[in-house]
N, CA, C, O and CB atoms as a CASP TS submission, in Angstrom:
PFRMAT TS
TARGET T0000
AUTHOR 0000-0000-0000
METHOD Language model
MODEL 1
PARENT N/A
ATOM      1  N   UNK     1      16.474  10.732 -26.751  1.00  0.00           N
ATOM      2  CA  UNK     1      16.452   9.303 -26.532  1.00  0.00           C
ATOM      3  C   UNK     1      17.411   8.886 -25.427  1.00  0.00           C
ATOM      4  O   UNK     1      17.318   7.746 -24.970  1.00  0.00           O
ATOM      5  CB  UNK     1      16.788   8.580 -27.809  1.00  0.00           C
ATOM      6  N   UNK     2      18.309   9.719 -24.976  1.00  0.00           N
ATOM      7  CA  UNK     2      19.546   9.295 -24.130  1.00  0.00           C
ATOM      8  C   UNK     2      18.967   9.222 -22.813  1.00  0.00           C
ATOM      9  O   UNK     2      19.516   8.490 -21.990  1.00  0.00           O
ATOM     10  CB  UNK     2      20.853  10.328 -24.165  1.00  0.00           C
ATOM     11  N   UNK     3      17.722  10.010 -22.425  1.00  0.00           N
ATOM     12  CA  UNK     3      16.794   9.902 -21.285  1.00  0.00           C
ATOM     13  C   UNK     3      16.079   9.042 -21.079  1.00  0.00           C
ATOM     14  O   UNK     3      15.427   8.979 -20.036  1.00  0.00           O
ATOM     15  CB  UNK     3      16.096  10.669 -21.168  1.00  0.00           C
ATOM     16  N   UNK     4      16.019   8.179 -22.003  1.00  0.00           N
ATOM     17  CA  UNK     4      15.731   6.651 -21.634  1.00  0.00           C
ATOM     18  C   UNK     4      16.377   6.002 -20.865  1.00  0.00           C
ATOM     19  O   UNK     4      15.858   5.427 -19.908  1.00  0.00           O
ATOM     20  CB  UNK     4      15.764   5.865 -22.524  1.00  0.00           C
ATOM     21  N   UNK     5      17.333   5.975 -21.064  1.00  0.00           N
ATOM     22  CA  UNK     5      18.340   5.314 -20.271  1.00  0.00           C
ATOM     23  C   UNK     5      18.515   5.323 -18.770  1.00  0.00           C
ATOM     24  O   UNK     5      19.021   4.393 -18.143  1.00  0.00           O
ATOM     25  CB  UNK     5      19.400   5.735 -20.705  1.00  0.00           C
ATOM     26  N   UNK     6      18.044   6.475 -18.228  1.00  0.00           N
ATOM     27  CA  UNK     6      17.876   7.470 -17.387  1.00  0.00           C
ATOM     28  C   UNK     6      16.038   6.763 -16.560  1.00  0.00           C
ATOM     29  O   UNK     6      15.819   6.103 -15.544  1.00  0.00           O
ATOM     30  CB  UNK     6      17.949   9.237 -18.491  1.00  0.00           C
ATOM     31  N   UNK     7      15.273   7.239 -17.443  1.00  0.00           N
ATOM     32  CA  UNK     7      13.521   6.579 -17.010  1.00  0.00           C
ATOM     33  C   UNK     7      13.130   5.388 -16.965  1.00  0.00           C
ATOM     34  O   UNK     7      12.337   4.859 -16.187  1.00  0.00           O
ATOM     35  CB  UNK     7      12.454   6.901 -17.854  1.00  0.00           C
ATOM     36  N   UNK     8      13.701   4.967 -17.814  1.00  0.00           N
ATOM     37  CA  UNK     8      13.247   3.216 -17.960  1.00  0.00           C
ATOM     38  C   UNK     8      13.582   2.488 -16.696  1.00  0.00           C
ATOM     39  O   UNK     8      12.780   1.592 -16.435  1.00  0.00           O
ATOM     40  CB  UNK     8      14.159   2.308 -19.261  1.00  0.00           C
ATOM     41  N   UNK     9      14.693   2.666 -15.733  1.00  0.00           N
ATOM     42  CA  UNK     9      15.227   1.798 -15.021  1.00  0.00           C
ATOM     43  C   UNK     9      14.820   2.997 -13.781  1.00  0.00           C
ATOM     44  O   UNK     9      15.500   2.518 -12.873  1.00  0.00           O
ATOM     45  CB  UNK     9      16.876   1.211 -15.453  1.00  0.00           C
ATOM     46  N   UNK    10      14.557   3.487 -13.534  1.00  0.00           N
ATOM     47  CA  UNK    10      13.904   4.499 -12.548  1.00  0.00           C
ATOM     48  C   UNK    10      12.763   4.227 -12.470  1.00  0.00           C
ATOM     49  O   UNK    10      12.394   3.763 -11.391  1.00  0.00           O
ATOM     50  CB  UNK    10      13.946   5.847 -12.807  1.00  0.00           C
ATOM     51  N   UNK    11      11.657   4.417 -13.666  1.00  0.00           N
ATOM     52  CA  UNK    11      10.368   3.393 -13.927  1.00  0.00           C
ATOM     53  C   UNK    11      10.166   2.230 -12.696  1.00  0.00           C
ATOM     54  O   UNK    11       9.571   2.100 -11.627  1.00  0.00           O
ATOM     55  CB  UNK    11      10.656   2.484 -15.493  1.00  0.00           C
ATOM     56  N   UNK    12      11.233   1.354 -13.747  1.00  0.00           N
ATOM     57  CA  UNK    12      10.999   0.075 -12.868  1.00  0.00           C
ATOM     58  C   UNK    12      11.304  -0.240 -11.776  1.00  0.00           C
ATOM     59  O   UNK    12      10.721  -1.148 -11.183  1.00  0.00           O
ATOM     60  CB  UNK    12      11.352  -0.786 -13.230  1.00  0.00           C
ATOM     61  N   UNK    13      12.392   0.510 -11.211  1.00  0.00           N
ATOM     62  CA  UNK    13      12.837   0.456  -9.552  1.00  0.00           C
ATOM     63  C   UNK    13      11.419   1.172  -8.843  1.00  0.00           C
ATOM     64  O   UNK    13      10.922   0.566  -7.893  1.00  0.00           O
ATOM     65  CB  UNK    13      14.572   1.593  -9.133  1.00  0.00           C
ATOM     66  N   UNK    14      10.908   2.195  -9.213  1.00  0.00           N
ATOM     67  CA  UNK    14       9.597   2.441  -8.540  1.00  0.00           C
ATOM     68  C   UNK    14       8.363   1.640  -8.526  1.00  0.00           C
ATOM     69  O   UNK    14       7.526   1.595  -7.624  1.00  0.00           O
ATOM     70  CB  UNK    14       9.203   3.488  -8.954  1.00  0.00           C
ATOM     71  N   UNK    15       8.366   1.059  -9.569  1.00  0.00           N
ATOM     72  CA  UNK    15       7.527   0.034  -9.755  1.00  0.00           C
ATOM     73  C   UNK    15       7.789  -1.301  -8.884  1.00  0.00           C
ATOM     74  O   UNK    15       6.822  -1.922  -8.444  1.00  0.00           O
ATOM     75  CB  UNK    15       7.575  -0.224 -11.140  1.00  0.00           C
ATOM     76  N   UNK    16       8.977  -1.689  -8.667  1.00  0.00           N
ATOM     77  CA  UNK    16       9.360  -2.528  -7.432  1.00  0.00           C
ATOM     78  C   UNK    16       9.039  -2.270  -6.136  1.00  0.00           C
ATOM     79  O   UNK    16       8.561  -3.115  -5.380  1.00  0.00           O
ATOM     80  CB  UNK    16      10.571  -2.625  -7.331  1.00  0.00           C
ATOM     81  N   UNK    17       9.329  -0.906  -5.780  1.00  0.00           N
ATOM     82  CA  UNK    17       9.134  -0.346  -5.024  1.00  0.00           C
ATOM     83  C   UNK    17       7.483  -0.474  -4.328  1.00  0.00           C
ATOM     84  O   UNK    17       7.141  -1.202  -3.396  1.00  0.00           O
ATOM     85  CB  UNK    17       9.632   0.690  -5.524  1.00  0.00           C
ATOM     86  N   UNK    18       7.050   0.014  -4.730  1.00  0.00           N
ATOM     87  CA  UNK    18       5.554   0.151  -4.597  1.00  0.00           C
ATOM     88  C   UNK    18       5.041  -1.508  -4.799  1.00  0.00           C
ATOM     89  O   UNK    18       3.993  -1.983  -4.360  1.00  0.00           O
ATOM     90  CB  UNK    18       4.869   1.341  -5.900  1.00  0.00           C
ATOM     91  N   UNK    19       6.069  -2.203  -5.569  1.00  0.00           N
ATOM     92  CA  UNK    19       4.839  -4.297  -5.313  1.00  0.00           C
ATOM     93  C   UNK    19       5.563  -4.543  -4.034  1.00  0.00           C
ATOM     94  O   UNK    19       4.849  -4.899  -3.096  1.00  0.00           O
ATOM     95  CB  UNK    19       5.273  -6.379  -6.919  1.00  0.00           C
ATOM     96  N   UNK    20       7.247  -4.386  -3.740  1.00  0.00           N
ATOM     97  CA  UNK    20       7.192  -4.425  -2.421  1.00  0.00           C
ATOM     98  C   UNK    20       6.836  -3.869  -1.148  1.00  0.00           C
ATOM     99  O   UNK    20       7.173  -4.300  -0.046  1.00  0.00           O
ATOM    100  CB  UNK    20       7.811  -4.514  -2.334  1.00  0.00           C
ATOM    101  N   UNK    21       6.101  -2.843  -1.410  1.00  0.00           N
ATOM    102  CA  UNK    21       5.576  -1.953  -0.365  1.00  0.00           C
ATOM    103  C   UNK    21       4.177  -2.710   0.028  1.00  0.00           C
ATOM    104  O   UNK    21       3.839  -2.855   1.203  1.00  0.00           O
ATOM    105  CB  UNK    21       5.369  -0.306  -0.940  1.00  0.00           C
ATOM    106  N   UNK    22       3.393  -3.183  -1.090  1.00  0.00           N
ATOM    107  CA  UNK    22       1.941  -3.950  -0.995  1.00  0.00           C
ATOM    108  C   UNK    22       2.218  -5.228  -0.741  1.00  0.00           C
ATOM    109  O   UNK    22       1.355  -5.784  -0.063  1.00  0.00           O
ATOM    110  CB  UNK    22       1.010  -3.925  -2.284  1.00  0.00           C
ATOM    111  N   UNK    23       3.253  -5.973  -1.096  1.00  0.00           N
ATOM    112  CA  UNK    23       3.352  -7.534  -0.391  1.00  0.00           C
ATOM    113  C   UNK    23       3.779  -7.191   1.706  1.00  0.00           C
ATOM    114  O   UNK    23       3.270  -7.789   2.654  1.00  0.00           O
ATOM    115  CB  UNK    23       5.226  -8.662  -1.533  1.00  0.00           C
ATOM    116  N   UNK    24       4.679  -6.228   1.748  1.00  0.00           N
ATOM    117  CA  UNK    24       4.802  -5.800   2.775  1.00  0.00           C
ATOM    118  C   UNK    24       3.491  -5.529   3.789  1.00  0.00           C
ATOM    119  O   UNK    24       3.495  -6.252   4.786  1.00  0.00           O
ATOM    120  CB  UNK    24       5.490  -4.847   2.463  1.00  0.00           C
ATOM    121  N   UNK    25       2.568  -4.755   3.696  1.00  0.00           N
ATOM    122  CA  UNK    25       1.201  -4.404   3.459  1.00  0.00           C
ATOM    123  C   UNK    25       0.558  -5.649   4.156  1.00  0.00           C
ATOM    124  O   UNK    25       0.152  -5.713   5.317  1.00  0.00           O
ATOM    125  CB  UNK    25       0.801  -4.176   1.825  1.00  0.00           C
ATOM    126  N   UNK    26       0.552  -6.633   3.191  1.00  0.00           N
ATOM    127  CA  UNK    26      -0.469  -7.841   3.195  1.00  0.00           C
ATOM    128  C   UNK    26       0.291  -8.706   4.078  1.00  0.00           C
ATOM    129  O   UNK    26      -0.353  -9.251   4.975  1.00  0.00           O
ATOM    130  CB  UNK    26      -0.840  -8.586   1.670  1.00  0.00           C
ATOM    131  N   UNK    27       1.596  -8.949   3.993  1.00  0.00           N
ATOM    132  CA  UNK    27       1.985  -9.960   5.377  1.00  0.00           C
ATOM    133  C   UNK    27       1.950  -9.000   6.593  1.00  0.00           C
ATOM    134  O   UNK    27       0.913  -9.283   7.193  1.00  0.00           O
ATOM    135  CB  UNK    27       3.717 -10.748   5.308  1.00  0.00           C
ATOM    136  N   UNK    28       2.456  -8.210   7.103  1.00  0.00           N
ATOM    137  CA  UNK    28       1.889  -7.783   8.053  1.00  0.00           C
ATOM    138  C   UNK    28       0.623  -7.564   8.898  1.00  0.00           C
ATOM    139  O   UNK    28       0.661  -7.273  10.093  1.00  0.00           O
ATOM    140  CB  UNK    28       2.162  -7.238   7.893  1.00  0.00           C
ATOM    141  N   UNK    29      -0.851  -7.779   7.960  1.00  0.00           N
ATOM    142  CA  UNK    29      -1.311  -7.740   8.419  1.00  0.00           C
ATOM    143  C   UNK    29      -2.611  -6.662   7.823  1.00  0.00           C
ATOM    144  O   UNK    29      -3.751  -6.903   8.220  1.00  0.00           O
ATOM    145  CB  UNK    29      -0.567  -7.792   9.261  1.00  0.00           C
ATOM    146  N   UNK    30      -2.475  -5.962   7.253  1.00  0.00           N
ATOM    147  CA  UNK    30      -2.719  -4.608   7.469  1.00  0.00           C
ATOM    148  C   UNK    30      -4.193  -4.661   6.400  1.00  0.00           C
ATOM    149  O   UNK    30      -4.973  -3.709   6.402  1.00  0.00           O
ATOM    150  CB  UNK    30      -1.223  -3.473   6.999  1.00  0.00           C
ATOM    151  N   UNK    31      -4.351  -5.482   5.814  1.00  0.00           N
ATOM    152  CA  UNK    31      -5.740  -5.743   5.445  1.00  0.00           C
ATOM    153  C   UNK    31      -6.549  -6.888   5.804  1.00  0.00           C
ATOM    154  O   UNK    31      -7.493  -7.350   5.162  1.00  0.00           O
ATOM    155  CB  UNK    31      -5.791  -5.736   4.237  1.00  0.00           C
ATOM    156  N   UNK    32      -6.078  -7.288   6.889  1.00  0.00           N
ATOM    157  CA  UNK    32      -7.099  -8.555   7.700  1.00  0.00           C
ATOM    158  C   UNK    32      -8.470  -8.289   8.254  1.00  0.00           C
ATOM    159  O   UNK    32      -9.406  -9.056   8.031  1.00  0.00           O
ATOM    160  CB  UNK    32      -6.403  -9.100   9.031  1.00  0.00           C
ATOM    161  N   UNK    33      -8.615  -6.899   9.176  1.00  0.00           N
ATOM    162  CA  UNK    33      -9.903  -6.272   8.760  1.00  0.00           C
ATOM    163  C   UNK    33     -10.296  -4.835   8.242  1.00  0.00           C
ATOM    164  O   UNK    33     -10.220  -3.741   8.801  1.00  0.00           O
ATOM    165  CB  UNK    33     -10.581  -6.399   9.738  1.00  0.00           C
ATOM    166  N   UNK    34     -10.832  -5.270   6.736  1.00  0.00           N
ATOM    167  CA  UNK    34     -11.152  -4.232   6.339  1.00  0.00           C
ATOM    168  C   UNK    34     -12.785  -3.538   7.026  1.00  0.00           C
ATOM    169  O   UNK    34     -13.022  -2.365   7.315  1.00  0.00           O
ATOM    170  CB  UNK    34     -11.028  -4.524   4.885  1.00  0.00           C
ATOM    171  N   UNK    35     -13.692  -4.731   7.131  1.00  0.00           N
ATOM    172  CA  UNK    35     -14.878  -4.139   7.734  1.00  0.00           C
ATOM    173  C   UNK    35     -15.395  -3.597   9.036  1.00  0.00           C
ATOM    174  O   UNK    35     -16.382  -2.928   9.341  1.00  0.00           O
ATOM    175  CB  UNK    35     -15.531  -4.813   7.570  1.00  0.00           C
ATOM    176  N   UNK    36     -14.250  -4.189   9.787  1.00  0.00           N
ATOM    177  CA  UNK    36     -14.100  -3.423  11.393  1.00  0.00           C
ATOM    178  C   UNK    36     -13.781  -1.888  11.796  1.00  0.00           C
ATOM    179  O   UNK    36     -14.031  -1.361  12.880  1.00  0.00           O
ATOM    180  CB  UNK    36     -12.930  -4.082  12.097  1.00  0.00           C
ATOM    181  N   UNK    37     -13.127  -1.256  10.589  1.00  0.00           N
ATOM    182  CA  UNK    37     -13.284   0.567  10.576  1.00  0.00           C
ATOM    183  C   UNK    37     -14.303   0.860  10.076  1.00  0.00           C
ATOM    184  O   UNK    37     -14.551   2.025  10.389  1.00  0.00           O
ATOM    185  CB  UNK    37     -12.294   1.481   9.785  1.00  0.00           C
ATOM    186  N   UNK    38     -15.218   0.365   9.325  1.00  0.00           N
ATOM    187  CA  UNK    38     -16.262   0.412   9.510  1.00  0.00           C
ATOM    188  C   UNK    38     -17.480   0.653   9.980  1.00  0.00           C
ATOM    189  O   UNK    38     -18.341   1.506   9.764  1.00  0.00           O
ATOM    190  CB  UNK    38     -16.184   0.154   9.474  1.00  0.00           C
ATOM    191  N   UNK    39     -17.309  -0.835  11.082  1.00  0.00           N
ATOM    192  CA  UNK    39     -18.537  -1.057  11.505  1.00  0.00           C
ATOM    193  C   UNK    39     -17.628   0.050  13.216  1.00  0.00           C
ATOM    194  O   UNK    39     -18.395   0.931  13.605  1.00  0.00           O
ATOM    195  CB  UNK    39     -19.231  -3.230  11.494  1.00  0.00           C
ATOM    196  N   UNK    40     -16.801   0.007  13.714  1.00  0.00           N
ATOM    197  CA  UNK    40     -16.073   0.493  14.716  1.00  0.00           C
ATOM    198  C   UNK    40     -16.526   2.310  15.138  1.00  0.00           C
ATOM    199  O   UNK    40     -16.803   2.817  16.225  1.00  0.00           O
ATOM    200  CB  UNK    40     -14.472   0.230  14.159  1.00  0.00           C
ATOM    201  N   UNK    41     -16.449   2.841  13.908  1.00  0.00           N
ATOM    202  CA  UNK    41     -17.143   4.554  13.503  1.00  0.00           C
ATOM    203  C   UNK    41     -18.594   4.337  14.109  1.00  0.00           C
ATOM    204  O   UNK    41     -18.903   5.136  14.992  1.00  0.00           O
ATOM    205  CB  UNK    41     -17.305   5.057  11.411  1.00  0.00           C
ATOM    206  N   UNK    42     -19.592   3.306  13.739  1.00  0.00           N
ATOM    207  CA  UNK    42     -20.886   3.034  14.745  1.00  0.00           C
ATOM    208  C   UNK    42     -21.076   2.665  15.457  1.00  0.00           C
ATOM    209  O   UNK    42     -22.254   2.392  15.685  1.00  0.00           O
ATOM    210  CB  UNK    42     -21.622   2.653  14.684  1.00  0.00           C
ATOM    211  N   UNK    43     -20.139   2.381  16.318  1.00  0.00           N
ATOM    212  CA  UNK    43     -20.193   2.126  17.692  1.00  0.00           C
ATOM    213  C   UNK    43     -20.222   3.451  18.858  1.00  0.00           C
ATOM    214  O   UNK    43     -19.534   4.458  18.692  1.00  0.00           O
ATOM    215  CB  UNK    43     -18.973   1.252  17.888  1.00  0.00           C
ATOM    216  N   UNK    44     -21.073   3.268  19.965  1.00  0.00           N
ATOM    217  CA  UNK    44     -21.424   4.651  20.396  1.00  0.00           C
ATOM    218  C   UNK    44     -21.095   4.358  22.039  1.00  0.00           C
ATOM    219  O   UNK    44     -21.839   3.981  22.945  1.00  0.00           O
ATOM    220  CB  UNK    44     -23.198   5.177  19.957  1.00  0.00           C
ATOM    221  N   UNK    45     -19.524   4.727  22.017  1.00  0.00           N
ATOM    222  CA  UNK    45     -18.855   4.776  23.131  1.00  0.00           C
ATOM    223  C   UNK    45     -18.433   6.170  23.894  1.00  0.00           C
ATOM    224  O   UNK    45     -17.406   6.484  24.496  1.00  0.00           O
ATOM    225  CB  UNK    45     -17.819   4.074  22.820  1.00  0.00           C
ATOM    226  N   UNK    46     -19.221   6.624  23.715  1.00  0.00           N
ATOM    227  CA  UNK    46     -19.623   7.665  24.512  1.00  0.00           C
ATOM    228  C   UNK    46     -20.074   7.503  25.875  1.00  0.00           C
ATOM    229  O   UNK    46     -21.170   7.144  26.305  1.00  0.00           O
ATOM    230  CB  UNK    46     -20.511   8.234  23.916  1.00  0.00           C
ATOM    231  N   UNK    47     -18.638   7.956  26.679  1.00  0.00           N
ATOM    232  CA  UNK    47     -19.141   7.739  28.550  1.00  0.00           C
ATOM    233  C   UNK    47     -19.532   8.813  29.077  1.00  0.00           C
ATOM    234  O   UNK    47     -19.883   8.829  30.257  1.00  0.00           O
ATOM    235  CB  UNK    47     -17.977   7.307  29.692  1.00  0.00           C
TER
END
């Protein structure tokens, strides 16, 4: 049980970790277009 003490708050710092990594994510930018890698792969720019 003394390893609780230990996981629980390790847990949740990773768990912070990772919602601030995805709010980070979303203001930057980084899912504004999702359908343009997409449609971008069928484009035939080949010179």
């Amino acid at each position: 049980m003394d390893v609780l003490i230990f996981l629980v708050p390790l847990a949740i710092g990773l768990g912070l970790v990772g919602l601030f990594a995805f709010v980070w994510a979303l203001r930057s930018g980084q899912y504004d277009d999702v359908e343009g890698a997409a449609l971008r792969m069928l484009s035939d720019d080949d010179l």
